[in-house]
N, C-alpha and C positions, 0 to 999 in steps of 0.2 A: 480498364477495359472489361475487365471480368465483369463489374458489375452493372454496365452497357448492358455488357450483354443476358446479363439477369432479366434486366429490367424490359427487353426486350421479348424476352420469350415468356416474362410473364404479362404482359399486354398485349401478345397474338395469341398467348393463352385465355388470356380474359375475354378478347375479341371470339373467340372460338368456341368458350362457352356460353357465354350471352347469346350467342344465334342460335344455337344447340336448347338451351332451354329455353329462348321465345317461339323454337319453333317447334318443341315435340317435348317439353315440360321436363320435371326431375326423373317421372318415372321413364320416360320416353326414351331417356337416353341409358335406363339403366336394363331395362326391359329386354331390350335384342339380344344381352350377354348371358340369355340364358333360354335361349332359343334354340342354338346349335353347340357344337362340342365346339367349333372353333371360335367361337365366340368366346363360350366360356375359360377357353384359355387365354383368349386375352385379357378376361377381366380378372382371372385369376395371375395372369401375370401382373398385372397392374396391383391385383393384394398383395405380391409377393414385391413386389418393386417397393411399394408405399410402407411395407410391413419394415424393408430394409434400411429405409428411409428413416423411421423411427427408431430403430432400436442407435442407428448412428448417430440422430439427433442426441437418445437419452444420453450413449458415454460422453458427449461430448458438454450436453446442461450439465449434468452429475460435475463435471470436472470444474466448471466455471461456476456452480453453487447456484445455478440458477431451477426455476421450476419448467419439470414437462410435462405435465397433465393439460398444459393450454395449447402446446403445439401435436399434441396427440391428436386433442377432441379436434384442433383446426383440421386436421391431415383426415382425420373420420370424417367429418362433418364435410370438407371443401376439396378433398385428394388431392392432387399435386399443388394445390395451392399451398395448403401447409406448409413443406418444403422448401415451395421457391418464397416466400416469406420470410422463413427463417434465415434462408441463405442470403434474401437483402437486408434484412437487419445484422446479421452478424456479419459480413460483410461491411455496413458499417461501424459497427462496434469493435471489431478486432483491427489492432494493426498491424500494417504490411510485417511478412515476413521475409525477407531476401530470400532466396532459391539456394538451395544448400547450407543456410543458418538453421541453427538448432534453436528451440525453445530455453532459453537460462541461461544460457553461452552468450560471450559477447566478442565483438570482434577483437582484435588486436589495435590500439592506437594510432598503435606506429608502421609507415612501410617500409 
């Protein structure tokens, strides 16, 4: 279900930028956020959100030996795209954990 619904918020995501830059270009949408103070707080919340986003991505590459200078540059380069990418590929890639299983713990056999 979770990843339904990944997949979904990243295709009204995508739907949303596609209109967004065919109708007012890369700088068009970046331009307004620094027009007014509250503007600027929303795009500086959105540094602070994507910023947050990254540093969770890196403990989490680090631990599974994988590299993150690709999901950096993507989160620079594409902003929340970066994020919701990684979370449908690992999301693929990991499997389920039960809800109150521990990572290296195993259940019991027998009930």
């Amino acid at each position: 279900m979770q990843r339904i619904l990944l997949m979904v918020v990243f295709a009204a995501f995508a739907a949303l930028s596609g209109v967004a830059l065919s109708r007012h270009g890369f700088w068009g949408i970046i331009a307004p956020h620094f027009q007014s103070f509250g503007a600027g707080q929303v795009f500086a919340d959105l540094v602070i959100a994507l910023s947050l986003n990254v540093f969770w991505m890196s403990r989490e590459l680090r631990r599974s030996g994988q590299r993150l200078w690709p999901w950096v540059c993507l989160t620079l380069v594409t902003g929340s795209f970066g994020p919701l990418l990684y979370l449908l590929r690992r999301d693929r890639r990991t499997p389920r954990v039960e809800l109150g299983a521990h990572a290296g713990t195993t259940a019991p056999s027998g009930a």
